[in-house]
Structures are given as C-alpha cells and as structure tokens.
VOLO-858237 format. One record per residue (C-alpha): residue in three letters; x, y, z. Coordinates in steps of 0.25 Angstrom, whole numbers, always signed. Last residue first. Example, Ala and Ser with C-alpha at 12.3 -4.5 7.8 and 13.67 -1.06 7.14 Angstrom:
BEGIN
+------+-------+-------+-------+
! resn !    px !    py !    pz !
+------+-------+-------+-------+
!  SER !   +55 !    -4 !   +29 !
!  ALA !   +49 !   -18 !   +31 !
+------+-------+-------+-------+
END
This chain:
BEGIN
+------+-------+-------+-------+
! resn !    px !    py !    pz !
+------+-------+-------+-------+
!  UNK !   -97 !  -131 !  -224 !
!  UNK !   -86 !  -126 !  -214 !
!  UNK !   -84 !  -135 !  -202 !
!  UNK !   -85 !  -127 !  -190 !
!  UNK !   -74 !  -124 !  -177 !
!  UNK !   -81 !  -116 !  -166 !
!  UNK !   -88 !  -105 !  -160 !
!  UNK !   -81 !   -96 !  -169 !
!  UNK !   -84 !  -103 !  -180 !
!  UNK !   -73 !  -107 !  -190 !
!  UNK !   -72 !  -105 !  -205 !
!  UNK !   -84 !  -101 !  -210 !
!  UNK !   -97 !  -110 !  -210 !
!  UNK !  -105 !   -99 !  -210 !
!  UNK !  -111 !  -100 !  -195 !
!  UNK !  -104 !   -89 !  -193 !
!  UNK !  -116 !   -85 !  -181 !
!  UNK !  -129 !   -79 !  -184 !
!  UNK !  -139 !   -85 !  -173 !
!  UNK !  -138 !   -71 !  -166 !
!  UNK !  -136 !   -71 !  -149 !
!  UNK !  -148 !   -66 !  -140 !
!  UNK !  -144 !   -59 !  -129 !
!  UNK !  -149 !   -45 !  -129 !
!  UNK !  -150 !   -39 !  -115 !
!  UNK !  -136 !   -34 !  -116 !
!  UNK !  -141 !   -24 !  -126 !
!  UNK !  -126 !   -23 !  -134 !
!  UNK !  -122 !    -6 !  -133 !
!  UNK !  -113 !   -10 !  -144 !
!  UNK !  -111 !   -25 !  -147 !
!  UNK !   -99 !   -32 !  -142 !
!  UNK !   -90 !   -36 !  -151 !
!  UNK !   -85 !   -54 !  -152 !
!  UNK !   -73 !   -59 !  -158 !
!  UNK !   -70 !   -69 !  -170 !
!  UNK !   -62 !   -74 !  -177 !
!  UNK !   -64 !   -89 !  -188 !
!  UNK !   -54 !   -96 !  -194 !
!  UNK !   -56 !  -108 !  -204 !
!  UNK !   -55 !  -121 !  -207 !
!  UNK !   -42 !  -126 !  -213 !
!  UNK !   -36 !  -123 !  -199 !
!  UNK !   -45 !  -120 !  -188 !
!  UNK !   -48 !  -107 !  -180 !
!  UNK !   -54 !  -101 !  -171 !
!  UNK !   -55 !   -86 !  -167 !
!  UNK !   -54 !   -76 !  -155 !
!  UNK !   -53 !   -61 !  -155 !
!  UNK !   -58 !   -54 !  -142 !
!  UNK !   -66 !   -42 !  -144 !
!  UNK !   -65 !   -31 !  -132 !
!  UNK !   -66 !   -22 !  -144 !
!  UNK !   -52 !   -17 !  -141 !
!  UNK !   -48 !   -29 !  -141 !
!  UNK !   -53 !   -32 !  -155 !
!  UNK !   -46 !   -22 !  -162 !
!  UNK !   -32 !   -28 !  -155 !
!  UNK !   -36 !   -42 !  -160 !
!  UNK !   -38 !   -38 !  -172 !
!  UNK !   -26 !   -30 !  -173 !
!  UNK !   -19 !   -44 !  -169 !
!  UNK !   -26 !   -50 !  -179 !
!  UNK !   -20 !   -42 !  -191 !
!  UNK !    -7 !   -40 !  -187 !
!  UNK !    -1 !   -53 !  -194 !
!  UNK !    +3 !   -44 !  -204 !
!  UNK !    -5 !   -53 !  -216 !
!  UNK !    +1 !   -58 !  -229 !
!  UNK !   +14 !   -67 !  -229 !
!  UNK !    +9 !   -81 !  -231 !
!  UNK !   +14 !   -94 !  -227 !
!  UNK !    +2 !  -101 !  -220 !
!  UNK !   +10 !  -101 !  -208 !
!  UNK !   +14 !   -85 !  -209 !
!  UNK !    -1 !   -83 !  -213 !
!  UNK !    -4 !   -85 !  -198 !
!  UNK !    +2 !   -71 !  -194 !
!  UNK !    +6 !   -67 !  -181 !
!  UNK !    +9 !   -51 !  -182 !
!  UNK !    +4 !   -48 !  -172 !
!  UNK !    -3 !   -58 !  -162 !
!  UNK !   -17 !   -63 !  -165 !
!  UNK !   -15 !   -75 !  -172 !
!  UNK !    -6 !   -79 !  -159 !
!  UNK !   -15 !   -91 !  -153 !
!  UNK !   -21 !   -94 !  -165 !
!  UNK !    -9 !   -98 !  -173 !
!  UNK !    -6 !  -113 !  -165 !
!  UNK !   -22 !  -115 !  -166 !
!  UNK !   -19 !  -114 !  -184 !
!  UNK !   -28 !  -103 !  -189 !
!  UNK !   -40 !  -106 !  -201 !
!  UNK !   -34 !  -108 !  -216 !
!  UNK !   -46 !  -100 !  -218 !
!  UNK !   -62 !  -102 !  -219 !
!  UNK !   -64 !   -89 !  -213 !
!  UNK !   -72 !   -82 !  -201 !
!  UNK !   -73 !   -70 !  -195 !
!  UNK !   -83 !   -69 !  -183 !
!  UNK !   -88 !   -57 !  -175 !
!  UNK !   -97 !   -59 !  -162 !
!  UNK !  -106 !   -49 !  -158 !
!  UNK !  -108 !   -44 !  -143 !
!  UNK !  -120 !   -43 !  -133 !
!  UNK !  -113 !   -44 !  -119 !
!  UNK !  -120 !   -53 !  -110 !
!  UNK !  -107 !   -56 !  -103 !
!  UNK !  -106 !   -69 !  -111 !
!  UNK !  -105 !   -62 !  -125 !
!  UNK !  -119 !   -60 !  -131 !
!  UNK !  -119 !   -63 !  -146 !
!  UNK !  -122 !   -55 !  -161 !
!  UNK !  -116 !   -61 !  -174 !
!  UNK !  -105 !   -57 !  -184 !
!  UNK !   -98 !   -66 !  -195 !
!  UNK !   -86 !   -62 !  -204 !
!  UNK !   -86 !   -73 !  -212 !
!  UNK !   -74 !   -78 !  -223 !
!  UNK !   -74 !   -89 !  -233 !
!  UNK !   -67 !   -99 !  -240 !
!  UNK !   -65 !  -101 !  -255 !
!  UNK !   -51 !   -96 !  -256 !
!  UNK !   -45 !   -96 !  -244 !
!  UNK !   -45 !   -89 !  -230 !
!  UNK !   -32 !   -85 !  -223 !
!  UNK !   -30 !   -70 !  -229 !
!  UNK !   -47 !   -70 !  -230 !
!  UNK !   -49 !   -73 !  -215 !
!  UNK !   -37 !   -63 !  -211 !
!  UNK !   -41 !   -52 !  -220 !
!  UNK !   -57 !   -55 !  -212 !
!  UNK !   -49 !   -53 !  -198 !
!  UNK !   -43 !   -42 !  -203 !
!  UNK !   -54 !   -34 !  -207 !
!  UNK !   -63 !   -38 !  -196 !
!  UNK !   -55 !   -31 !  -189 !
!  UNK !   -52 !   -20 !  -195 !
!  UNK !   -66 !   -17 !  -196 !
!  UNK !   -67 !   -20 !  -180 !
!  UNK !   -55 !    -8 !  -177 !
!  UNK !   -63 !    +0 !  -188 !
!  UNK !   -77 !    +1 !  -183 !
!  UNK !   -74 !    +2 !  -169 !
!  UNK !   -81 !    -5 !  -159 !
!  UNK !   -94 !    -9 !  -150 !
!  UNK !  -104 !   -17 !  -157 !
!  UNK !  -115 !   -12 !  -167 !
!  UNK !  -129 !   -24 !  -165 !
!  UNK !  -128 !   -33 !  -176 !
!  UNK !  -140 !   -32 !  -185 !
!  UNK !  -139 !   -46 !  -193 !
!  UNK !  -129 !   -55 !  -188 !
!  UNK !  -117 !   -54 !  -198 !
!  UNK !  -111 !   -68 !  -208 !
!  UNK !  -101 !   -59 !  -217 !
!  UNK !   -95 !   -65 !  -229 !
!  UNK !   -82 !   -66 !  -237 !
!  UNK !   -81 !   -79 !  -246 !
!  UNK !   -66 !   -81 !  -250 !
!  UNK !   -62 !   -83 !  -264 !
!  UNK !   -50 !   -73 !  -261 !
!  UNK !   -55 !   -61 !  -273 !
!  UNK !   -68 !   -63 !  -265 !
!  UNK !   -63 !   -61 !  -251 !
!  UNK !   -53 !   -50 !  -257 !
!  UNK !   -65 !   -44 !  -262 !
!  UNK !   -73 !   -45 !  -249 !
!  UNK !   -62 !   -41 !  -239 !
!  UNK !   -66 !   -27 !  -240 !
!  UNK !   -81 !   -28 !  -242 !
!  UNK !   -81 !   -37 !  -230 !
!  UNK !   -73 !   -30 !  -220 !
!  UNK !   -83 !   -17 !  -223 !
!  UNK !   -95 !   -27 !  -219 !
!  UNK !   -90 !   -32 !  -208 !
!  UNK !   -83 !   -19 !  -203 !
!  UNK !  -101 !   -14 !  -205 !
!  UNK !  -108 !   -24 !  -197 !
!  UNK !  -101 !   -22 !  -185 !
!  UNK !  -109 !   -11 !  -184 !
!  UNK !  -102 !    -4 !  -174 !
!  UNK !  -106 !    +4 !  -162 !
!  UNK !   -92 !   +13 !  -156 !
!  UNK !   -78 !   +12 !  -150 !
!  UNK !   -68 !   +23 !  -154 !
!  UNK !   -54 !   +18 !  -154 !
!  UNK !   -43 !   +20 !  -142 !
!  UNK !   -27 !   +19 !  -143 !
!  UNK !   -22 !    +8 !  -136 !
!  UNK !   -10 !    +8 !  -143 !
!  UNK !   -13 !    -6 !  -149 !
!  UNK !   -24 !    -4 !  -157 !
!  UNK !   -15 !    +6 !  -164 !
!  UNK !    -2 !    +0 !  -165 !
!  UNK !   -12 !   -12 !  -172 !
!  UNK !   -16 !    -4 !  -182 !
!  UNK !    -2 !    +2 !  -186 !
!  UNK !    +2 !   -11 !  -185 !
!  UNK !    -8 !   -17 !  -196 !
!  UNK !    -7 !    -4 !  -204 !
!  UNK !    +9 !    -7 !  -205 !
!  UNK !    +6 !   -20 !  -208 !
!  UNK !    -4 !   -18 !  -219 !
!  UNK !    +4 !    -8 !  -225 !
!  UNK !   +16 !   -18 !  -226 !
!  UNK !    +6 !   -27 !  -235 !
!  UNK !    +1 !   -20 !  -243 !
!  UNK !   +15 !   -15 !  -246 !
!  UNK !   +19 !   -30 !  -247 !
!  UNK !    +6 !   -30 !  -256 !
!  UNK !   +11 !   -18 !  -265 !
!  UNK !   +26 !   -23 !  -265 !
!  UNK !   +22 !   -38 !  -270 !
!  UNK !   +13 !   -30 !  -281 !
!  UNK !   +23 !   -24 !  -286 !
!  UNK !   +34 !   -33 !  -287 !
!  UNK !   +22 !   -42 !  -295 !
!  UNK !   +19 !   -31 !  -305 !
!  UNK !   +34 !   -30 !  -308 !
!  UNK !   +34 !   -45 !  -310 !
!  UNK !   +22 !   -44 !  -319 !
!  UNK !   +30 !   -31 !  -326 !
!  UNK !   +42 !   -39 !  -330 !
!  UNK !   +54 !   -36 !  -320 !
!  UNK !   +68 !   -31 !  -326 !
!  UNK !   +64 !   -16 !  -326 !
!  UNK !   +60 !   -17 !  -312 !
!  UNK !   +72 !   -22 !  -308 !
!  UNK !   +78 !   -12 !  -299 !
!  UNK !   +66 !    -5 !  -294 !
!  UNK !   +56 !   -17 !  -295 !
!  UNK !   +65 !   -24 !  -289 !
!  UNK !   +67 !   -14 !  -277 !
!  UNK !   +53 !   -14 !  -275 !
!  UNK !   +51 !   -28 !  -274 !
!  UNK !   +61 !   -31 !  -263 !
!  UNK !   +58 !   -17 !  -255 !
!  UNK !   +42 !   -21 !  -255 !
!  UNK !   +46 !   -36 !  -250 !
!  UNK !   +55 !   -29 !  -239 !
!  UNK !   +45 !   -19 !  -236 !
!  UNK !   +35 !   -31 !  -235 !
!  UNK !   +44 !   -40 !  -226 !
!  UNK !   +51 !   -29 !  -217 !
!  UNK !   +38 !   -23 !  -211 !
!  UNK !   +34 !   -37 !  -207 !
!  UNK !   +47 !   -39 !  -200 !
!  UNK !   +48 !   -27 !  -193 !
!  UNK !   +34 !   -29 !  -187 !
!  UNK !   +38 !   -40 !  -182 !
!  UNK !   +49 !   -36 !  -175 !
!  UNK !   +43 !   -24 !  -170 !
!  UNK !   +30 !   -31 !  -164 !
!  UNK !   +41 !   -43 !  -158 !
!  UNK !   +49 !   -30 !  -151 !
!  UNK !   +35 !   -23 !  -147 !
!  UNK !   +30 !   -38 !  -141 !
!  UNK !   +43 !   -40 !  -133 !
!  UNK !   +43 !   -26 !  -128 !
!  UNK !   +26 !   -29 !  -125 !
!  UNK !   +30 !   -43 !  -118 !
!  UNK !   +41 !   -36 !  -110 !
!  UNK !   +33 !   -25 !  -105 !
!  UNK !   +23 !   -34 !  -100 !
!  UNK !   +31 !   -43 !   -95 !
!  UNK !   +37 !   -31 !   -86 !
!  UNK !   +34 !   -33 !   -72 !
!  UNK !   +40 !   -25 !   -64 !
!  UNK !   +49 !   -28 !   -52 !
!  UNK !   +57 !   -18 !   -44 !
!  UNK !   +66 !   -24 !   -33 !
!  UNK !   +71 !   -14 !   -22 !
!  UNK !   +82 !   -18 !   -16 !
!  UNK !   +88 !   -16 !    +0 !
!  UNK !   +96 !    -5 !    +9 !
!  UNK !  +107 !    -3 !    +0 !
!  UNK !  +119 !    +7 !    +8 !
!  UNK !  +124 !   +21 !    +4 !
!  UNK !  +111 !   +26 !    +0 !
!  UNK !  +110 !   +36 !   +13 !
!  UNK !   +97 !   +33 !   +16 !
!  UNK !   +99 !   +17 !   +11 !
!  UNK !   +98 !   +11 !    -1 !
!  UNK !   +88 !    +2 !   -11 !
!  UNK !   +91 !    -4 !   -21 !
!  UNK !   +85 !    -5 !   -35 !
!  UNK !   +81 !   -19 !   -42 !
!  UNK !   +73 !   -16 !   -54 !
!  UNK !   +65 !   -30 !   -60 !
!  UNK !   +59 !   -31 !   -72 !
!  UNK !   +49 !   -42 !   -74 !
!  UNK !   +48 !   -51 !   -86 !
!  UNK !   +36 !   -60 !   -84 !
!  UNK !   +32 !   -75 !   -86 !
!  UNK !   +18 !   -79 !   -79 !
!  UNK !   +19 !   -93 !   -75 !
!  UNK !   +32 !   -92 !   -71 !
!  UNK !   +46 !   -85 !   -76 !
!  UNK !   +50 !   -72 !   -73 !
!  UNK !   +59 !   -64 !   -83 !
!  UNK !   +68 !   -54 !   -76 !
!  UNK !   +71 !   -39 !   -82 !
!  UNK !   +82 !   -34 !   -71 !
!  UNK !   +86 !   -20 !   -69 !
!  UNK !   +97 !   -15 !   -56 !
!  UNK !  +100 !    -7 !   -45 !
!  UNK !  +111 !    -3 !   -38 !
!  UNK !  +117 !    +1 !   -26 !
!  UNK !  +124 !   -10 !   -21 !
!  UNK !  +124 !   -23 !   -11 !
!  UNK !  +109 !   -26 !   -12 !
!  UNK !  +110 !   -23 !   -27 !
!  UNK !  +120 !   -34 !   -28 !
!  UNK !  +113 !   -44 !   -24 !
!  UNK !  +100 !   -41 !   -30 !
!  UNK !  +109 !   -42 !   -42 !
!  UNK !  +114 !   -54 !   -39 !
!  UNK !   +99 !   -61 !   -37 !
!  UNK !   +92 !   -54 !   -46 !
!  UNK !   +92 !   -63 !   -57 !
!  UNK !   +92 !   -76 !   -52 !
!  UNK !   +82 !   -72 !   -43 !
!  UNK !   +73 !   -64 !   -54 !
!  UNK !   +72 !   -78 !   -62 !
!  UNK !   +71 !   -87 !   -52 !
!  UNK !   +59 !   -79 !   -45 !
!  UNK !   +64 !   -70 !   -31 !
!  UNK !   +59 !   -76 !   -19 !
!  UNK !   +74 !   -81 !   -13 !
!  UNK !   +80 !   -68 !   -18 !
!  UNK !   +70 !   -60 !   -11 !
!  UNK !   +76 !   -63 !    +1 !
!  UNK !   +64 !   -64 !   +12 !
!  UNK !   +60 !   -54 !   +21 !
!  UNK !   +46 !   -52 !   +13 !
!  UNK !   +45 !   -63 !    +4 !
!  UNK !   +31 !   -68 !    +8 !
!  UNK !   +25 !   -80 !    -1 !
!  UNK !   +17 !   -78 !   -14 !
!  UNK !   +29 !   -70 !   -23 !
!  UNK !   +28 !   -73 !   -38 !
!  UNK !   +40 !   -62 !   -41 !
!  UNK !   +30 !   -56 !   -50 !
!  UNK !   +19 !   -55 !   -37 !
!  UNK !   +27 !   -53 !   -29 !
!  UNK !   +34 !   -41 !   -34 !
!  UNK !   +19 !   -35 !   -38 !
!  UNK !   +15 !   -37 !   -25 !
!  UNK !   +25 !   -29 !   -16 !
!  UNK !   +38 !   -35 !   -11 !
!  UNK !   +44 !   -28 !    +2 !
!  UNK !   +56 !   -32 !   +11 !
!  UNK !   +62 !   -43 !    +4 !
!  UNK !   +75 !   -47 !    +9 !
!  UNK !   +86 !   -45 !    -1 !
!  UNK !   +96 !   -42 !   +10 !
!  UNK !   +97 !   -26 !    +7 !
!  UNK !   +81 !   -28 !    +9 !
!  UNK !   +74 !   -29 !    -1 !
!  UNK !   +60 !   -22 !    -8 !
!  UNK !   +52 !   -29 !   -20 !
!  UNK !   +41 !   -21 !   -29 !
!  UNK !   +34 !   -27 !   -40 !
!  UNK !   +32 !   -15 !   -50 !
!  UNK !   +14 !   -12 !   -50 !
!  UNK !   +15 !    -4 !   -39 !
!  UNK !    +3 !    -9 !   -29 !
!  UNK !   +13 !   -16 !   -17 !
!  UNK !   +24 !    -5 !   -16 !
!  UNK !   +13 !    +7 !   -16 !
!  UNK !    +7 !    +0 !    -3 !
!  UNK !   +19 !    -5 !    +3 !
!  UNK !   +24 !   +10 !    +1 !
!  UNK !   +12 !   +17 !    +8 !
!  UNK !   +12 !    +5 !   +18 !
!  UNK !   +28 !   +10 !   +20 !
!  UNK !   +23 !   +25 !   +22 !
!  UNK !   +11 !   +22 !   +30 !
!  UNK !   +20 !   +15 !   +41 !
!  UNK !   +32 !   +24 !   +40 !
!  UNK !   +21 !   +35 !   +43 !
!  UNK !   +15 !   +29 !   +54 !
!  UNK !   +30 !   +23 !   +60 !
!  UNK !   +32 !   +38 !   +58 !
!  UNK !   +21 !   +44 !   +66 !
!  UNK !   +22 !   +34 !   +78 !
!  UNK !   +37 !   +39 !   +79 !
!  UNK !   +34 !   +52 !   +78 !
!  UNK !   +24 !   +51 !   +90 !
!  UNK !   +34 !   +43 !   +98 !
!  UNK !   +44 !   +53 !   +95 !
!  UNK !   +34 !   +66 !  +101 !
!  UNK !   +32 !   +56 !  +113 !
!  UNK !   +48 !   +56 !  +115 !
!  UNK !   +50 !   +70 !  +113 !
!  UNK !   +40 !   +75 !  +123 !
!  UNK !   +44 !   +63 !  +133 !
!  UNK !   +59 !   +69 !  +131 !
!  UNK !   +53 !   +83 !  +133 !
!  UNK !   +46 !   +80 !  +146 !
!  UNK !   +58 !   +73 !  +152 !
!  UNK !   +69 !   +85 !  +146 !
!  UNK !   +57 !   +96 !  +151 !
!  UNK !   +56 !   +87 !  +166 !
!  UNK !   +73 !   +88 !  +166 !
!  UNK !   +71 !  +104 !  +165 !
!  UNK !   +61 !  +104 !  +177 !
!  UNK !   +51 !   +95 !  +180 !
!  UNK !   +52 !   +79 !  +183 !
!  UNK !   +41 !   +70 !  +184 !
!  UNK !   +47 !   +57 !  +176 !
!  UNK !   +40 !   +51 !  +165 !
!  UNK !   +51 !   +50 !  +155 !
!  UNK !   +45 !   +43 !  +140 !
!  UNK !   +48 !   +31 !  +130 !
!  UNK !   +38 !   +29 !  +119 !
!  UNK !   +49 !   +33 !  +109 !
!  UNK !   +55 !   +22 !  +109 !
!  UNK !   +65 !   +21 !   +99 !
!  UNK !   +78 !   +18 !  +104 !
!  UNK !   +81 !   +32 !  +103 !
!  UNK !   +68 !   +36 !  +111 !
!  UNK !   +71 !   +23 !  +120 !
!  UNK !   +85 !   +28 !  +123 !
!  UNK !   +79 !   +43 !  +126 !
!  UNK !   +69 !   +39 !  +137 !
!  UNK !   +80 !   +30 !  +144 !
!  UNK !   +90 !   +43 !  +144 !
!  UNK !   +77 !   +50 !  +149 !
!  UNK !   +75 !   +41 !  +160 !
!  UNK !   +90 !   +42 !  +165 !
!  UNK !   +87 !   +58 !  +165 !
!  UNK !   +75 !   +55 !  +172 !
!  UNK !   +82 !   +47 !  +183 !
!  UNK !   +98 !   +55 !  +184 !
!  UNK !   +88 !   +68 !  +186 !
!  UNK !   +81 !   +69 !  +198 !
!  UNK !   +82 !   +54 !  +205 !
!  UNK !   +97 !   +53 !  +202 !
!  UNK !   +99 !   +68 !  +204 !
!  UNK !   +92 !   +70 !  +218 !
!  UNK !   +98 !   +55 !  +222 !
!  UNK !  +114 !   +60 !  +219 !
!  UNK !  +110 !   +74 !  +225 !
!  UNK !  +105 !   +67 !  +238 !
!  UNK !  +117 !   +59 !  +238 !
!  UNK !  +125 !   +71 !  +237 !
!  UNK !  +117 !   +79 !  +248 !
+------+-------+-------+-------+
END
C-alpha cells in the first residue's frame, strides 16, 4: 500500500506540480509561451487551466507592449530627426545612442557614430570644450551652457545645452542629452544691432556737438562777434541741423523697410518719379554747373510698385550723382522697355553721372549702412544710409540693384521693373538706350565724347 501511495502521488500530483514549477520559471524568465497540457480534473485541473489562462493572457500583453514601445520610440525617432535643434543622446559612458540630422549635419557627421564615444567624433573646437564638462556631467546631476564657434568652410556659432539624464528614482545618471542650435544667425543680427548702435551713436554726436559748440558761442560771446561771423555760426548750426534731420529721417525710413511692414503695390507711370525728381534737383543741378536731363522711351507701359518707395528712389540715387558729380558734368536718368530672359516684359532704369566714379575696392560694401565713399574723398556730407534704403526699396520690388563704375569716368545704376499686366507675347526691345555718352553704360565701360 505504501509503495502504491508513493507511485499514486508521484504520477498524480508530484508530476504536474513539477511541470507547473517549470511553467512559472519560464513566465518569470520571460517566456510567456510556456503552457501545462496534462489531462487532469478536479482542483489541480482549475490551478493547470488557470496557469495556461494566465500565461496566454501575458503573451498577449506582451505582444501588445513590444507594439506599443515600438510605435512610441518610432514616434520619438521621427520627432527627433525633423526638429530643427540637433539632438545627440549618450549613454552614462559617452557612447552615442541617438544623433538626429540636424546634430550631424553641424557636427559634419558622414560615417556612423552610433555606439561610438562621442568624444572621438566631436569637431576640435566642441572637443576641447566639452571634454571635462561631459566628464563631469556623466558623474553629477548638472547641466551646463556652452556657445562654441566652429571652424570650416562654412563658420558658425552654435549653442550647445548639455542636460543629464536620470534614473526613475533620480538618484543615479543614466546618460547626456546634447542640445545643439545653431545660432549664426542670431549672432550676426546682435553683432549687426550692436555695430547699428554704435554708429548711429556716433553720427548723432557729431552734429549735435557741432550745433552745441556754435550755440554756446553765440550765447557767451555773441556780443564779441562781428555780424559776418555771427551769420557764419549760424548757418554751420542750420546745415548740421539739416543735416541731423536727414539722418534721423534716413533711419527712421530704413526701420520701416526693415520691419517687414507691408506697402500698397499698384500700376505706375514711371514717368511721373522721373519728372518730380527732375524738378527737385534741377535748381541745385544748375546752381552746380551740372547738366540734368532725362533720356525716357516713349509710351512706357506702368510697372508694378509704389509711387513713393520708387520716388525716393530715384531721389537718392540722383542726390548721390550731383554730390560726386563736378562742375560741367552731367547727369541722365534713362528709361527703356526689354524682355528679361524668362519672357517677362520689364523696363530697365539707368542713372548716370560723369563723377569721380566708385573705386572696385568700395563696390563691394556701397550698399551697407552707413558706409560712405565721401569719407575718402574727405567730406562730411551724406549719412551713408542712402543706398542701403535703396537697396531695401528695391527688394521689395523684386529689383536687384547693380552698377559700374570707373574712376574719373563716371558711375552708372541701374535695375530693372517689371511692367504691369506685361502682354507676354510682345517681344520687341526699344532702340532708345543711354546712349548719351554719360558716364558708364550699363552694358559696359564708354568713352565720353
């Protein structure tokens, strides 16, 4: 009877207990697909049907979460890769585990850095920076700032945010998130607004001091001064306040083209800025000894603008001709009908002077605030604003601004509008072109007669 009891329990219930024990170290371990298939009833049949119950219903969760972490982390690759910021992920070890686009790209990344110390991939610059403080932030709970200038073809300033990154219970530091941005752009515009400040500072300062200086004389010693030398005092402070008015109008113009604000765009008869630039400057012209003339293709077609962007200028660019233009030369505007290479019907815009002309070296930077040429001829006239709220006017008309120039010769600029509501279809070019014999052509340099 014992031995049949000892048989009795090893085959009824030592066996499909032992096979449970097996089923529940592979569940622990993992395996969910483990499962007891032996016939039994009773109690011990429930615990063999409710194991294989519980272990299908793991496998099933199981299956649902390697789903879900799957989606989750191809959700995150995919919003890693497309932010703008470069984005680099390391491990405690400073092994790379993730490095979206943007990061390689500014860290001129071509081969595969995944697994790798990101210290050995790192530009010079950003290596001999980082190194300590990576270091450091892989031992402790910190994070640090760090604005890093890279060298190359391309030059930038990037900033670069290392943060760490901890475990559940933030007592230990699982790995570092880089941050990189990009922030040349940022730079250049601080430099610019500082360098914009600065020399706006200083050519406030000059005509208030000059206004000040004469002021005060004529206040303390008025009494003391003959009346030509009173009359002199005064007429320096009227032209330096001239002069400061101009500036202040000049900035305050070119704030606005600037700021993005939006102008009215319409037909214009270009026809008319010309004609309203010429009676302005034509007394000073005369008063100068310079010839002012106009050189217009007959019935022009309107082009596509605004009236008082293009007035001013042609304003300007006609100051600047008579500013730099001696006593016997001459000045054109000239206007004439073409077809730009895309078929697009447009007319071409010419002011040309006999002048002093623009040396190659000055070319190159005309156009920047308050860059003046009259500083190597030694005058003090002009804000040096003028061209660059050309240039602005200009954009916004989809008008590039060129010009040639040669020294004693002359300067010629010129840009080209497009014709409003232009029939494409017409393609035949006017023979009228500044063939005045006034300064330099814009297809080329000329003798004048």
């Amino acid at each position: 009877m014992v031995i049949l009891g000892a048989v009795f329990n090893a085959l009824i219930i030592t066996s499909p207990i032992k096979e449970l024990v097996v089923g529940v170290k592979n569940i622990a371990s993992g395996n969910f697909k483990k499962r007891v298939d032996l016939p039994f009833g009773g109690e011990l049949g429930e615990l063999i049907l409710s194991f294989n119950d519980m272990a299908e219903r793991l496998e099933r969760y199981q299956e649902q979460n390697i789903e879900e972490l799957t989606a989750q982390k191809a959700k995150l690759e995919t919003l890693v890769s497309t932010i703008a910021d470069g984005a680099v992920l390391l491990d405690a070890d400073l092994a790379v585990i993730l490095a979206n686009p943007t990061a390689r790209r500014l860290f001129s990344w071509d081969s595969e850095v995944v697994g790798q110390n990101v210290l050995n991939h790192l530009p010079e610059p950003v290596q001999i920076e980082l190194t300590r403080p990576l270091s450091q932030s892989a031992a402790a709970q910190e994070g640090r700032e760090f604005r890093i200038t890279l060298t190359g073809p391309a030059p930038r300033t990037v900033r670069i945010l290392l943060t760490t990154v901890l475990s559940q219970q933030r007592e230990k530091v699982k790995g570092i998130a880089m941050t990189v941005q990009d922030i040349t752009r940022e730079v250049e515009l601080n430099e610019a607004k500082s360098q914009f400040i600065s020399n706006i500072s200083h050519e406030l300062r000059t005509p208030l001091f000059n206004i000040k200086s004469f002021i005060e004389t004529l206040h303390d010693y008025g009494d003391d001064l003959s009346a030509e030398d009173r009359q002199e005092f005064l007429d320096t402070a009227n032209r330096e306040t001239d002069r400061l008015t101009r500036l202040v109008n000049d900035v305050l113009d070119l704030s606005r083209l600037e700021s993005g604000k939006q102008y009215r765009f319409e037909a214009v008869d270009l026809l008319q800025p010309v004609e309203q630039t010429l009676r302005t400057y034509q007394l000073t012209a005369r008063d100068q000894g310079i010839e002012l003339s106009h050189a217009i293709e007959p019935n022009l077609p309107p082009i596509w603008g605004n009236y008082d962007l293009l007035l001013q200028v042609l304003t300007n660019l006609i100051g600047n001709a008579l500013k730099f233009t001696t006593k016997g030369g001459k000045v054109l505007i000239c206007a004439y009908s073409l077809v730009s290479e895309q078929g697009i019907g447009q007319i071409r815009v010419e002011i040309a002077d006999t002048g002093i002309g623009i040396e190659l070296e000055d070319q190159a930077a005309i156009f920047d605030r308050f860059y003046r040429v009259e500083n190597r001829v030694h005058t003090l006239e002009g804000t040096g604003l003028g061209l660059s709220i050309v240039r602005n006017i200009l954009d916004k008309h989809h008008a590039p601004v060129r010009l040639v120039s040669e020294l004693g010769v002359g300067t010629t600029f010129w840009f080209d509008l497009n014709i409003y509501q232009e029939d494409l279809a017409r393609k035949e070019v006017s023979d009228l072109k500044c063939n005045s014999n006034v300064g330099i052509d814009a297809v080329g340099l000329r003798s004048l007669e």
